[in-house]
N, C-alpha and C positions, 0 to 999 in steps of 0.2 A: 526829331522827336517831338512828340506832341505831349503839353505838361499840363495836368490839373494838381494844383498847390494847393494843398487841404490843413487846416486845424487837426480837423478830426475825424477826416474821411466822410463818406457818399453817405450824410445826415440828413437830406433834403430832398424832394422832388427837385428842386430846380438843378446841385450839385448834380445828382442822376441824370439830369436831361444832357445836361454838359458833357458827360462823360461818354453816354450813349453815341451823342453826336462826334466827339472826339473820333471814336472806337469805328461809326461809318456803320455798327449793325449792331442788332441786341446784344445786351450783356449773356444773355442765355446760347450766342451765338459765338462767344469768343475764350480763348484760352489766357489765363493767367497765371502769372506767377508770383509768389510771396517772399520779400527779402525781408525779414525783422532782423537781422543786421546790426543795425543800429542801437537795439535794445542791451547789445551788453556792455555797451559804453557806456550806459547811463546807471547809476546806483538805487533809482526807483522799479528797472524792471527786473526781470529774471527768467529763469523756466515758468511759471506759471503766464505771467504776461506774454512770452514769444509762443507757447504752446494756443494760447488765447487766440492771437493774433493771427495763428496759420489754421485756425479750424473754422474762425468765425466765432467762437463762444461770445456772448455779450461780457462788458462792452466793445467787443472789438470786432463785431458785426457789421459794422459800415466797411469792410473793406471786401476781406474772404465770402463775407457772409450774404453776398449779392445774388447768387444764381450763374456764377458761369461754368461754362462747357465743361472746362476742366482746368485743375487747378493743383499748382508743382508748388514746390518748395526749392529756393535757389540762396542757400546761405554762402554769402560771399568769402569769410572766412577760408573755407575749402576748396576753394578755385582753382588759391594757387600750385596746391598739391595735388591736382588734377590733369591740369592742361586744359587747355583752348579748344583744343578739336574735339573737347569730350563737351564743354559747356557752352560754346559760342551758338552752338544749333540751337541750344535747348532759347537760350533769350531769343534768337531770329525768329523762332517759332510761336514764340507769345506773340500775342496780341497787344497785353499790356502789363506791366508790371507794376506792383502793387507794393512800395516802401511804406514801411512802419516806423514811426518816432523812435526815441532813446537820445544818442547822444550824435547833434549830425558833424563833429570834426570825426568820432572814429568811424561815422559810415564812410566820410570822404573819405578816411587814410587807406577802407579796404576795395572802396572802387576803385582805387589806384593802383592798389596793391594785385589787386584780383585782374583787373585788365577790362571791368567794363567802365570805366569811366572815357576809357581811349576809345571803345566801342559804342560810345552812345552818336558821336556823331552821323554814322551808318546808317542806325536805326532812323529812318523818317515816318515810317508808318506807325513803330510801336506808339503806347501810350505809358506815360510815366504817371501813376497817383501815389501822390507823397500826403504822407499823415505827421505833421508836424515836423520832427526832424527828416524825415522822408522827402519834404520839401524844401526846410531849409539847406538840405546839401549844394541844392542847386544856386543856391545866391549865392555873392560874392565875400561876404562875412555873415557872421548870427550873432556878434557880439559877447562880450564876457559876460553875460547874465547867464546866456543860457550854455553855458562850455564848462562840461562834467568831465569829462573825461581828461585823465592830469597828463596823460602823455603828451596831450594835443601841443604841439608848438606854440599855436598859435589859434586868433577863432574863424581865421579863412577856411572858406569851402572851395567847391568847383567854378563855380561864376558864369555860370551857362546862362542864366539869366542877368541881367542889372540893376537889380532889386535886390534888399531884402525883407525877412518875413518875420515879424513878431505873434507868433502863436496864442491860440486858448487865453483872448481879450477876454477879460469880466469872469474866467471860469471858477467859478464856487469851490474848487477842491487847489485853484491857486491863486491867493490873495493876494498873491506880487504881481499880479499880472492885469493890473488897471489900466486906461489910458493915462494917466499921469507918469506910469511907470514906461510905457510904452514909448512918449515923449521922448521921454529922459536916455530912453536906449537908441533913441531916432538921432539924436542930437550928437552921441559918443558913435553911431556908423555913419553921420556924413557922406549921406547917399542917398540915393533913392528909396524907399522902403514902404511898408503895409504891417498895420496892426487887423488882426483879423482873428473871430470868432468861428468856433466851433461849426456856428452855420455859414460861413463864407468860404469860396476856393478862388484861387486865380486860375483862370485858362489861358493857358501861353501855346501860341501859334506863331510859328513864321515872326516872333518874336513879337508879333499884337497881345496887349493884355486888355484879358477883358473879368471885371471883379460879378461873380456869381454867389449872390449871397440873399438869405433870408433871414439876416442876423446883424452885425454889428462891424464896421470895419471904418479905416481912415488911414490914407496916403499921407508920407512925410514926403516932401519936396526937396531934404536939405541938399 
């Protein structure tokens, strides 16, 4: 699977150019799908924000709201009361899949739950764009700053990558979210890690990262 790690989704020419290239053809070219998922673990979104999210309404037009071919809706949730042979097509068939922030320990509990977190290593060609918790599923923790969700065990995720991702550096609507604060969450995950602004993504190939941004960002080493 091919990963662009996003803040805040496709904000940028350069983000866009990343993704374009990921994908191998126009965005106008390709089929997506939308999992906001993640949204009802978290206690800042709801129906309004997921409804947002799968139409493209602003602000949440960096994702849906791109111009492609066409475009599903895949709430993980209901998979498992589905089966496999009904939804496994429908991801083979995307192009790329388009995860939405909220809370990412309950996205990871329903990739689990749901059966495509066993399926992504299949996928080589799809593309995964994560918008903030969308992204952090993939690292190997997100730390207890940002873990809403009180079910959660614990703040591990899936760990497909070896990183992790501190989101929405410097954003104006969250003043806990300074580099000083960022340090401080660097230091309690003891890992690899990336603070990163609204206008930054990471692109993950073949497990290369490469930081695409027109904005703000900074690698912890610990």
């Amino acid at each position: 699977m091919k990963l662009l790690l996003t803040s805040g989704g496709v904000t940028n020419a350069s983000i866009r150019d990343a993704l374009v290239d990921l994908l191998g053809k126009p965005i106008a070219e390709s089929a997506a799908l939308c999992i906001p998922t993640a949204q009802w673990g978290h206690p800042m979104c709801g129906p309004a924000s997921a409804r947002g999210f799968v139409v493209g309404a602003p602000p949440w037009h960096t994702m849906a709201g791109l111009g492609w071919k066409s475009l599903g809706l895949l709430e993980l949730t209901a998979l498992p009361t589905i089966g496999q042979e009904r939804w496994v097509s429908w991801v083979r068939d995307a192009d790329v899949l388009l995860v939405d922030g909220g809370d990412a320990t309950y996205l990871c509990h329903w990739m689990r739950e749901s059966g495509l977190a066993e399926l992504l290593p299949s996928l080589a060609e799809t593309v995964w764009v994560g918008v903030s918790a969308g992204s952090m599923v993939m690292t190997p923790r997100i730390g207890r700053y940002f873990q809403e969700w009180r079910s959660a065990p614990d703040d591990r995720t899936l760990g497909v990558v070896p990183f992790s991702i501190f989101p929405h550096l410097d954003h104006e609507m969250m003043p806990g979210n300074t580099l000083a604060h960022a340090e401080r969450w660097a230091s309690d995950i003891a890992g690899p890690a990336y603070a990163i602004d609204d206008a930054t993504a990471l692109k993950v190939v073949d497990g290369v990262v490469e930081v695409v941004s027109e904005g703000v960002w900074k690698r912890f080493a610990h």
